[in-house]
DOFIZA-298951 format. One record per residue (C-alpha): residue number from 1; x, y, z. Coordinates in nm, 3 decimals, padded with zeros to 5 digits. Example, Ala and Ser with C-alpha at 12.3 -4.5 7.8 and 13.67 -1.06 7.14 Angstrom:
// residues 2
+-----+---------+---------+---------+
! pos !       X !       Y !       Z !
+-----+---------+---------+---------+
!   1 !  01.230 ! -00.450 !  00.780 !
!   2 !  01.367 ! -00.106 !  00.714 !
+-----+---------+---------+---------+
// end
This chain:
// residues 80
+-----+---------+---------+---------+
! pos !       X !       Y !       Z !
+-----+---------+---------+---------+
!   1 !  00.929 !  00.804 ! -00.484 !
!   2 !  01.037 !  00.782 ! -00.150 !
!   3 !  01.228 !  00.453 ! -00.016 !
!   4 !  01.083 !  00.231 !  00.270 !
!   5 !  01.047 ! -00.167 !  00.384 !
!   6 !  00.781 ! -00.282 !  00.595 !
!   7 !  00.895 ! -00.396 !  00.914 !
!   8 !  00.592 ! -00.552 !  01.090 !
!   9 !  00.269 ! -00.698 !  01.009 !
!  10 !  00.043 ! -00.463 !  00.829 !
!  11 ! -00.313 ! -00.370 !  01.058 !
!  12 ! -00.594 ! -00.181 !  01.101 !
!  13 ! -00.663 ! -00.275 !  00.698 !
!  14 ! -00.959 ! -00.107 !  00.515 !
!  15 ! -01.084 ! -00.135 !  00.144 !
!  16 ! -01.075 !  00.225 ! -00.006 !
!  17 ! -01.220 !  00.180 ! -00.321 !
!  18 ! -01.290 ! -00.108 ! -00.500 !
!  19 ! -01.364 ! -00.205 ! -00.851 !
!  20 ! -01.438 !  00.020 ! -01.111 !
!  21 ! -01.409 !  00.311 ! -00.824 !
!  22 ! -00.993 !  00.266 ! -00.832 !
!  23 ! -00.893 !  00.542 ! -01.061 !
!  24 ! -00.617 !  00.378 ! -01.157 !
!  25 ! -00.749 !  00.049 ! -01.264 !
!  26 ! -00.687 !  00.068 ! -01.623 !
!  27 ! -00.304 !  00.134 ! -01.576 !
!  28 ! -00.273 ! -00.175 ! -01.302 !
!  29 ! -00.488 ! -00.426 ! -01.552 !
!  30 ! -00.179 ! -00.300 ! -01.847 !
!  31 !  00.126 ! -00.330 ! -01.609 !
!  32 !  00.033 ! -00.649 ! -01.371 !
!  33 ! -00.274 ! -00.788 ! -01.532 !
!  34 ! -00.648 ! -00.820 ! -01.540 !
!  35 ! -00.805 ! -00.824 ! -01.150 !
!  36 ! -01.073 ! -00.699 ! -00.950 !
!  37 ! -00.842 ! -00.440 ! -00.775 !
!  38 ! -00.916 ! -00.298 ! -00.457 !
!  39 ! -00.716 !  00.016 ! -00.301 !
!  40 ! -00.629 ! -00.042 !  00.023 !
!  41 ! -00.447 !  00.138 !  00.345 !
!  42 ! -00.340 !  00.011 !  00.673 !
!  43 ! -00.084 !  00.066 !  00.968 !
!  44 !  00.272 ! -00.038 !  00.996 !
!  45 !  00.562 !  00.000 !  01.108 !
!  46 !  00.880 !  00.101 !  00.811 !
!  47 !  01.214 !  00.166 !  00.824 !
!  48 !  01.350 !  00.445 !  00.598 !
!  49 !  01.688 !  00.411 !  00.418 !
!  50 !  01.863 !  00.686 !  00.728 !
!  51 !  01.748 !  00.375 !  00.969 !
!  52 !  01.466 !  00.560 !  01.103 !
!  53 !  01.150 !  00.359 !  01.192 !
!  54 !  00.837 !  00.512 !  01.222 !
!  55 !  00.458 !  00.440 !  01.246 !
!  56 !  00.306 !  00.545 !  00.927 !
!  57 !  00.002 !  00.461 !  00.729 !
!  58 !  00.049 !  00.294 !  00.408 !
!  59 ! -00.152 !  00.283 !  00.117 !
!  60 ! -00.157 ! -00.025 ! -00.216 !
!  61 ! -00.329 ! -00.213 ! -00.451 !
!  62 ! -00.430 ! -00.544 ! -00.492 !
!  63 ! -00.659 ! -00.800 ! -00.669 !
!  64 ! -00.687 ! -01.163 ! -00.593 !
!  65 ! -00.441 ! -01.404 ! -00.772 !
!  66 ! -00.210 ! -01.079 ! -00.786 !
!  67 ! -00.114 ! -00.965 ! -00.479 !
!  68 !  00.026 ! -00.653 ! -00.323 !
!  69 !  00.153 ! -00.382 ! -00.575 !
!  70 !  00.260 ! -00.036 ! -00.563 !
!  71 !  00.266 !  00.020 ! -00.176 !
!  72 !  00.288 !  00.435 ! -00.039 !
!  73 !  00.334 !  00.638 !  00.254 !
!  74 !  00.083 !  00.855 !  00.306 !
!  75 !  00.116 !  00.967 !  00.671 !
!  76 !  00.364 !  00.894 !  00.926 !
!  77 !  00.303 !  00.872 !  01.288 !
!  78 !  00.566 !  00.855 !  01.589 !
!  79 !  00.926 !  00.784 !  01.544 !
!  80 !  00.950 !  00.400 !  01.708 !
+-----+---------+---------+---------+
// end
């Protein structure tokens, strides 16, 4: 899994699937607890552990009362 920390506000945030459309919905109720999870994806800025900082779009899960889990680059943009 590749290494990266958010450096600016996530935007541009859409639902991808929600409910019992999240594949992986049985796994995240085991691991971080019963939810009405939603898989999400947005834009923001990360920095890599060489110091590099680029655009990229990120992708997570989340359910309310749970937060923010399991957050992945799935394209990167322009080097910032």
């Amino acid at each position: 899994m590749e290494e990266f920390e958010l450096v600016s506000e996530i935007r541009e945030v859409e639902v991808i699937a929600r409910g019992g459309r999240v594949r992986s919905r049985r796994r995240l109720n085991k691991i971080y607890g019963r939810g009405i999870w939603r898989k999400m994806k947005g834009i923001a800025v990360a920095e890599f552990p060489s110091g590099r900082r680029m655009v990229v779009e990120v992708h997570w899960y989340e359910a309310h009362g749970i937060g923010r889990r399991e957050f992945k680059v799935k394209l990167r943009g322009e080097e910032v």
